[in-house]
Each structure stands twice: as structure tokens, then as C-alpha cells.
N, C-alpha and C positions, 0 to 999 in steps of 0.2 A: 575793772577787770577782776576775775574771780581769784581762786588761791591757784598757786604752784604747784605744778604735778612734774613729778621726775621717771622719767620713760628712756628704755632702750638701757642696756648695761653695755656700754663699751669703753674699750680702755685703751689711751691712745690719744695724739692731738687734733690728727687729721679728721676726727669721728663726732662728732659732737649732735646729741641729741637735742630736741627740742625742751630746751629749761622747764617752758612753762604752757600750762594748757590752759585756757576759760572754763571754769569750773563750771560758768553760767552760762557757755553756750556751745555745750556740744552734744548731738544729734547723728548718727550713723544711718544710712540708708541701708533700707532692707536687705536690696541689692549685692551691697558691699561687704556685708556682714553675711550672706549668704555663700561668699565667695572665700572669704576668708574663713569661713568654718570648714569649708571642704578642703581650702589649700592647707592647713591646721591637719589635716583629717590625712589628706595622701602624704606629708610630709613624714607623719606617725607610722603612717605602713613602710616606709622605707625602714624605718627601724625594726622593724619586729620579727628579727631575725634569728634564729637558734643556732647552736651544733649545730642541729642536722645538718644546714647549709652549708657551713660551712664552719671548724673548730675556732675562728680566729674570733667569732660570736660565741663561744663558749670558754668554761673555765674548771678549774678543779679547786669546789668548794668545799673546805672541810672545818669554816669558823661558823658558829649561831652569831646571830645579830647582835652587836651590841645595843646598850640601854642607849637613850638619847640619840641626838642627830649628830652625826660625823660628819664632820668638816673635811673636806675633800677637793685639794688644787689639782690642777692639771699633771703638773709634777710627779704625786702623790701616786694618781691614776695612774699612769706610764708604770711608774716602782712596780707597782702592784702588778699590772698588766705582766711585765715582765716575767713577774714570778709564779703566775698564776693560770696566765693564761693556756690554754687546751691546745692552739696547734704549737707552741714554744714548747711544752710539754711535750707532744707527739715529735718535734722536731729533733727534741734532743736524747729522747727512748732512740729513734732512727738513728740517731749519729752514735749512740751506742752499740748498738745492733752490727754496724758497717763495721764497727772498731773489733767487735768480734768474730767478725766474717775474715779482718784483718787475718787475726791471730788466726782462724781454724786454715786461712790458705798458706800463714808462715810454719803450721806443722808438720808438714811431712818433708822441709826442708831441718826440720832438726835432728840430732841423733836421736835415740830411744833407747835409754837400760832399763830391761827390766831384770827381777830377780827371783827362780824358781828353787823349791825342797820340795824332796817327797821321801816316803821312808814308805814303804812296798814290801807286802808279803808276797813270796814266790811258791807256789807248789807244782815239783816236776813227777813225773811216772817215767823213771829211768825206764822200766821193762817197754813202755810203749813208744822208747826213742832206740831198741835195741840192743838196753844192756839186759843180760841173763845169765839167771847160776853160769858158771863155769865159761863164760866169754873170756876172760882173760885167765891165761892158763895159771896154773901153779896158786892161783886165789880162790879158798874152800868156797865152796855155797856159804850165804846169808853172812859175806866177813861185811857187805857193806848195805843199807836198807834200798829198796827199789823207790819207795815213794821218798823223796827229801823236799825240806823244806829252808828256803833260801832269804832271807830279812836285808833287804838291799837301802842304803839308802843314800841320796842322792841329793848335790846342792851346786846350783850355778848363776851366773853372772850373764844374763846375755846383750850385745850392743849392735844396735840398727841402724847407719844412718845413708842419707842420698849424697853420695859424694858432688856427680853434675846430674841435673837436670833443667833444661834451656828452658822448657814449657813451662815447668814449677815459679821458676823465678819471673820468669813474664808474668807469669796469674797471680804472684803475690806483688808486686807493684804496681800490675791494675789494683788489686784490693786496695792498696794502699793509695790510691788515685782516687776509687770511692769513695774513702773513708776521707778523704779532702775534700771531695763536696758533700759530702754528708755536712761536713761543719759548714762550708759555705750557705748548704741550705740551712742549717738553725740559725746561721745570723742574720741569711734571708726572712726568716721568721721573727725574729727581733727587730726586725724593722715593720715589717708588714703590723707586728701588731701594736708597733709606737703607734703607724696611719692608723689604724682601728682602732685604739681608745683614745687617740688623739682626739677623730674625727667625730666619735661617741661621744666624747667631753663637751665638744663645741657643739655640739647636737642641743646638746641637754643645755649649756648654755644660751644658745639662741630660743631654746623653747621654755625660760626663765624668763627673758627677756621680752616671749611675744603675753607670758602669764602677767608680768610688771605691766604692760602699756595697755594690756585689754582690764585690766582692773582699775587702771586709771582713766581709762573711756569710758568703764563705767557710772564713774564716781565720778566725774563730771556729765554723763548722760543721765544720773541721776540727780543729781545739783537743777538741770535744765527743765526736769522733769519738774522739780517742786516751782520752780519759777514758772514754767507755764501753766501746771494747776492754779499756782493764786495769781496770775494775771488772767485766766478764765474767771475767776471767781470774782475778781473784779471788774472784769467785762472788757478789760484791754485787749483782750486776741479773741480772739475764734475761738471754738472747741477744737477744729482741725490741728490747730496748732499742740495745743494737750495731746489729744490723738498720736498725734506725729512725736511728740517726743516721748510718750507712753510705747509705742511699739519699736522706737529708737534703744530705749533704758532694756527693755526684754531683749531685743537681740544684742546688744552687747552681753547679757548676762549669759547666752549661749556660748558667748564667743569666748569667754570665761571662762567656761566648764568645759569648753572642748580645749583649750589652752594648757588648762590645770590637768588635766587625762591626758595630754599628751607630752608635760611636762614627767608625769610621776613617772610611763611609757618608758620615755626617754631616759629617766634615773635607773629604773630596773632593769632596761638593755645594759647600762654603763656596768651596776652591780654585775650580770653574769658574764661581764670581758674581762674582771679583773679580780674575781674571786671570792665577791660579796656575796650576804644571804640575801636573796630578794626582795625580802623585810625590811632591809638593812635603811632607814634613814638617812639622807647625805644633805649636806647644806655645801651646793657650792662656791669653793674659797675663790675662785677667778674669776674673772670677766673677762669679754671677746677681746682681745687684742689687736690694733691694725698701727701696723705700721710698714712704710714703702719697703720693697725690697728690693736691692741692690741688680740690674739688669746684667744679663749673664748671654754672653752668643751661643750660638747654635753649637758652634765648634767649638766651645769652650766645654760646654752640657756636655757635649758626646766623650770626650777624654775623661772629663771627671766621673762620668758612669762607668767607660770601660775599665777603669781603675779601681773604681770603691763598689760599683754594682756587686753583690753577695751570689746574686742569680746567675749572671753572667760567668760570675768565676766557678763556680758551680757547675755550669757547661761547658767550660772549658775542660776541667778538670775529669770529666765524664766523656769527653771528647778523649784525649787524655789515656784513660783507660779502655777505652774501646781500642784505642792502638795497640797500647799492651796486650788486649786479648787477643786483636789479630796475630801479635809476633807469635803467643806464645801458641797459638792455631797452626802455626810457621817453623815454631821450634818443635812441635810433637813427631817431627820426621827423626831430628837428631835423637844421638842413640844415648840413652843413662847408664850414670855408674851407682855403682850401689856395694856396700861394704856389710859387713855383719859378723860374726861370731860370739863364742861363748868361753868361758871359762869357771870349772868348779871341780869340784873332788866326789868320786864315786867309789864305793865300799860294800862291803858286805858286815852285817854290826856286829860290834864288839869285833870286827876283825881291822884289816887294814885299807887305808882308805888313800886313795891314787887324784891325781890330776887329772884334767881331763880340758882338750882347750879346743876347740875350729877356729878358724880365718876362711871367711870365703869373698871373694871380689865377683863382681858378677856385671857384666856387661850386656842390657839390652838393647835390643836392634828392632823397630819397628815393619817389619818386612810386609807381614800379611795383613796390612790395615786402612790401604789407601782409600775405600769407599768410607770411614773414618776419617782420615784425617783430609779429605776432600771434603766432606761436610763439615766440620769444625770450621776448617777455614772460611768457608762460605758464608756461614752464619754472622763469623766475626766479621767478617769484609762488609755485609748487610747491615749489620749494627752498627758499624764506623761510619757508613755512609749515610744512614742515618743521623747519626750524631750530627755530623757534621755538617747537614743540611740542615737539624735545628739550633747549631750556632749560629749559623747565618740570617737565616731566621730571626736570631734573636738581636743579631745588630743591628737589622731592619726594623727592628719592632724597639728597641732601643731609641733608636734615632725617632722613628713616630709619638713613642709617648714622651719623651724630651720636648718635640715641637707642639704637640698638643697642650702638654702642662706650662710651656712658654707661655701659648696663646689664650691661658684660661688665666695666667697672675696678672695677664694683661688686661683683659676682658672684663675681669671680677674685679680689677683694682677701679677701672672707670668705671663699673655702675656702682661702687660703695658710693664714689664722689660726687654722682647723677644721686641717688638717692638720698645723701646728705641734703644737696641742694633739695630735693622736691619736698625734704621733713621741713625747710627754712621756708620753703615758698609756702608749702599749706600751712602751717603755725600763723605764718604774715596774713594769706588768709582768713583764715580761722578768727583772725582777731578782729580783723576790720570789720564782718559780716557780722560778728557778736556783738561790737560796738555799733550797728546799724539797727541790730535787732532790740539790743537793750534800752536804745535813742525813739524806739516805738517807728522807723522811718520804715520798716520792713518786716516779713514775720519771718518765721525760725525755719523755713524752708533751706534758704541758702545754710542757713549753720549746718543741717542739716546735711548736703552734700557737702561742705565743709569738712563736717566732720567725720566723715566718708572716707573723703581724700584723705584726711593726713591718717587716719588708720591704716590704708591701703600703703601710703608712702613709710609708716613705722614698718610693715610688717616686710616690705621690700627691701630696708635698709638692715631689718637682723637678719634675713633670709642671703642677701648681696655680702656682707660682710662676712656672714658662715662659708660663703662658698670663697669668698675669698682667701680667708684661712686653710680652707679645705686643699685649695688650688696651691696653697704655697707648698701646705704638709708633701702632695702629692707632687710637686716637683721635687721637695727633698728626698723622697722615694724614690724616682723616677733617676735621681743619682748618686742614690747609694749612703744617704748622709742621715737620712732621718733618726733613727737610731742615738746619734749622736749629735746631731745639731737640728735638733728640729726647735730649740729655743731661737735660736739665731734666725730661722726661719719665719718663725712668728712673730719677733720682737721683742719676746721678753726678758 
């Protein structure tokens, strides 16, 4: 038997790759390798994804690459992701934005002082208000001037506030209703984007893992290659059999190049979810992890989402404040109080200078405005009742992606352990065909499809395993926990 090749990176007891490969006799059919370049090919478009589609594929880069290769765990990823990435960003500008909406509708519920001076030249035409020589008797012509001028000046305090307003205070506790799921949606975002560099991580490690196993089918298709040239040369085989493992060695070597491009693919999506330069270098620190996960009921799934789901409490909360907006749609009939005055001192300069104060209370009554507040109402009633059709909605759609993500950690868990088995069956293969070949008792045909199969069964068992992980992340998603236990999740 030839030397030891070490294929498939997984990490975990239940997972076990095939130790070692015939250096000396393996052969991939054209066929197979024509299939696994394209399945290599579509798995890479699922990655290549931008912003534009969507932020949670984007990031806000502002480091240059560093020198050398960055070592980078799953962990690592997440940190980063958190801090970096585009819609956690845009989540939390929104939850800012709400916060301020907050504050502009808790304004007009507060007093208001402001404080006015002025100091004002006055000019009168006494004659043109009816004073004239000789109007008041016994007083000569010209004892007083007709034109005068008057230097006034003037400084006060003045105070504003809404004693009751029923409507006010309903739309500032909706506001504040918003500004609740505003944060519920950023930590809905904090999760979404754990799944998304999570799922990116394992992306990129299963397309390391199918680059490891296609370079080491090479390097035993090309071991096989030099064994069949000097057993031509010697006149023990056929040329067919050269042949056959000459265009065996070549398409592995595509399978390679399309492996390694869609490894590097896979790095450079991960770089812009988590804030890297696209240059950026990474050697990754992790490998796939599998380990069983703990089974969980249906009814068990549904409480722990209604409790921890971010999205959920989110529409609640937005349910929530559409009530608010109906009442206060409801309170715009009741009548407002409202309070105000001033207080300061007015003079003429250098002379003397007086107090001067208002109080006034004022009570509105909304009398002439019912095609108003019959529309207000209406609208809010329309938006509650929408709300509140897509809460329901959403516990419907709760409970669906709960039993979907059940039956995919089910699903994904048994074909890891079918495709474990079929890497153990082809290897067993693999070897006996190669000792039959080497024994001169057959030629390199069957390694040949041999070596076919267990390529086809590597490449099943990183791609089964990926989805496995994928399927756990997405049920920790699915209630509410990814964020925070998505180690537990995965196993590690």
C-alpha cells in the first residue's frame, strides 16, 4: 500500500475521515470529476453575495490589510462581525433615530422658558396725534416740542407649558413603545448576523476542506500516473491504462483549481461580513465541528422563541404602540389645558423702570374638527389591525420555522453518519481494487471508479456536515439564542 493522505478537516468523535488513501492507486472518472467541478462551481455562487442584497453581506471597512496571514477562529469572526458589520450598524443608527423621535414627541409635554430684551427707539408727531399750540389752555406756544423722542427698554421671562393633554401622552408612549422595538430589532440583528458569519465561517471551512481532499486525489492520481507510465514501459498494462490514468491526473488537477477559487471566494465573502480588507489574508484557526445535539419538542421550541425571539418581541411592542396611537386618535376629542405668562420690568431709560407680569390659563375644546379626528382615528384603527394580523402571522411562521429547523438537525444529522459510512465503504474499496491492480490480477479501471466514488463520498460528507451545522445555527436562530449560545450549539 502506498503512503498516508489526511483528507476532510472535521473536529468531533462521531466524524472521522478516511486516515489513509493508495497513493498507488487512485484514478477518478471523468464523469465524476465533471460533476464535482460544477457542484464546487454552484455552491461558490451561493456565496457571492453583496450589500446590495442584502447589509448583513456587508460591512463598514476602515482597516488596510495587514502584512502576513491572519489567523482567524470562528469566535474571532462573530467579535468582529458584531462590530463591524453593515445591518448591526444600520440597526443601531435606527434604534437611535426611534430614541430621538422618543424625545421630539416627549416635547411639547414639557414647560418652555424662554427669555426676551430689547431696548427700542421711539419717535412720536405729537401735532399728528392732535396736540397743538394752544390745546391746553394757560400753556404758551412751543413750552413743549411736537416731534419727541422716547428710548424704551424692555426685559422679560416668559413660561409655556401643557398642563393636560390626553392625545400628547398617548403619542409619547407609543414613541416609547417604538423606541422598544427598535432595540428588539438591533438584537434581532445581533443574531442574524452571529447566522451569517457563522454560516460564512463554515462556508469557507468546508471549501478548505474540499481544497485538502482534491490535492490529495491529486497526489495520489499522480503517484498512479507514474506507476502506470513505467508499467507501460514495461509492457505490463496497456497504453489504455496510462491513458486512463493520464486523463484521471488532469481532471483532478481542475478539481483543484476550481476548489482553491472557490476557497479564496469563500475567504473574501467572510473578509466583507466582518470588516476585513479584501486583500486581507486569513488562515483558518477552526475546523467543522459535529457534535449530537440534545432533542428538544415542538412545544418546548415554541415557548423558548416566544420568550427569547428579538423579532417577535419587536411585534409585540409595535403592536403595542399602534394601541397607543389608536387611544391617542381617541383622546384628540378631550379638551387641553395649557398655562403661560411672563414676567419683567419695562422703562423708559435712565428713567424708571416698573414690573410687568401675565398669567393666562387657557382651555381648548376641539369642536369644529370631526372630519379630523374621524380620520385620525381610522387610520390608527387600520394600523392596529394590521399589526396585529402580522403578529399572528408571526406565531404561525414561528412555529413553521421551529418544525422545519427540527427536521433539518434531523435530516443533516443522519446523512453526516450515511456519509461517514460510504467515506469507510469507498476507502475499504479503494484498497482492495488497488491490491488487485498492483497483484497484476486486473487493470486500473475499477480503481479508477473507485476513486471516483470515494471523491464523490468526501465531497458529500463536507458538504452533509456543513449543512449540519448550518441547520443547528439555524434552529438557535429560529429561538432566539444564537447570539449567545450558538457555541453550545455547535459543540464547542
Amino acid at each position: 500500500m502506498g503512503e498516508g493522505l489526511d483528507v476532510c478537516r472535521f473536529e468531533g468523535s462521531a466524524v472521522t475521515a478516511p486516515s489513509r488513501l493508495v497513493a498507488q492507486g487512485r484514478g477518478t472518472g471523468v464523469a465524476l470529476l465533471a460533476l464535482s467541478i460544477l457542484f464546487a462551481s454552484a455552491s461558490a455562487l451561493s456565496q457571492n453575495q453583496s450589500s446590495a442584497d442584502s447589509p448583513y453581506y456587508g460591512s463598514v471597512t476602515n482597516a488596510a490589510a495587514t502584512a502576513g496571514v491572519m489567523r482567524l477562529s470562528l469566535d474571532d469572526a462573530i467579535r468582529m462581525g458584531l462590530e463591524k458589520n453593515l445591518a448591526l450598524i444600520l440597526s443601531r443608527q435606527n434604534q437611535g433615530i426611534a430614541h430621538a423621535q422618543t424625545i421630539q414627541t416627549l416635547s411639547p409635554l414639557l414647560p418652555t422658558i424662554t427669555g426676551t430684551a430689547s431696548k427700542a427707539l421711539h419717535q412720536y408727531n405729537l401735532a399728528a396725534q392732535g396736540f397743538k399750540p394752544g390745546f391746553i389752555p394757560g400753556l404758551p406756544a412751543g413750552a413743549f416740542p411736537l416731534v419727541v423722542d422716547v428710548n424704551v427698554t424692555n426685559a422679560q421671562a416668559n413660561y409655556s407649558q401643557t398642563l393636560f393633554d390626553a392625545s400628547q401622552i398617548a403619542n409619547y408612549q407609543s414613541a416609547r413603545a417604538g423606541e422598544q422595538a427598535a432595540f428588539y430589532d438591533a438584537q434581532s440583528s445581533r443574531g442574524l448576523v452571529v447566522l451569517t458569519v457563522g454560516t460564512t465561517y463554515l462556508r469557507a471551512v468546508a471549501a478548505a476542506s474540499e481544497v485538502e481532499n482534491a490535492q490529495a486525489l491529486m497526489r495520489t492520481d499522480e503517484a498512479l500516473l507514474k506507476q502506470a507510465v513505467e508499467k507501460h514501459k514495461a509492457g505490463v498494462v496497456a497504453n489504455l491504462d496510462e491513458l486512463r490514468a493520464r486523463v484521471a491526473y488532469q481532471s483532478q488537477q481542475q478539481a483543484v483549481i476550481s476548489a482553491e477559487n472557490n476557497f479564496e471566494k469563500a475567504k473574501i465573502a467572510l473578509n466583507r461580513e466582518i470588516g476585513l480588507a479584501a486583500e486581507q489574508q486569513l488562515a483558518l484557526s477552526d475546523a467543522a465541528p459535529f457534535q449530537d445535539l440534545t432533542t428538544i419538542t415542538v412545544e418546548d421550541a415554541r415557548r423558548q422563541a416566544y420568550s427569547n425571539r428579538q423579532d417577535y418581541l419587536s411585534m409585540q411592542a409595535q403592536v403595542k404602540a399602534a394601541l397607543l396611537n389608536r387611544q391617542a386618535a381617541k383622546y384628540e376629542r378631550l379638551p387641553t389645558i395649557t398655562f403661560g405668562g411672563n414676567y419683567g420690568v419695562t422703562g423708559v431709560a435712565n428713567g424708571i423702570y416698573h414690573g410687568t407680569f401675565a398669567a393666562v390659563g387657557t382651555l381648548n375644546l376641539p369642536i369644529f374638527a370631526e372630519a379630523r379626528l374621524r380620520g385620525d382615528r381610522s387610520v390608527a384603527e387600520a394600523q392596529l389591525g394590521r399589526m396585529m394580523s402580522q403578529l399572528a402571522d408571526m406565531r404561525s411562521k414561528i412555529d413553521a420555522q421551529l418544525r422545519y429547523s427540527l427536521l433539518d438537525v434531523q435530516s443533516s444529522e443522519a446523512l453526516v453518519r450515511v456519509a461517514q459510512s460510504n467515506v469507510e465503504l469507498a476507502t475499504k474499496t479503494l484498497e482492495q481494487v488497488t491490491d488487485r491492480f498492483q497483484a497484476g490480477i486486473d487493470d486500473n479501471l475499477p480503481v479508477v471508479e473507485a476513486q471516483g466514488t470515494i471523491a464523490s463520498a468526501q465531497m458529500q460528507l463536507v458538504e452533509s456536515l456543513f449543512r449540519y451545522n448550518q441547520a443547528k445555527l439555524g434552529l438557535a436562530r429560529n429561538l432566539g439564542v444564537v447570539d449567545s449560545q450558538y457555541k453550545v450549539y455547535l459543540g464547542r
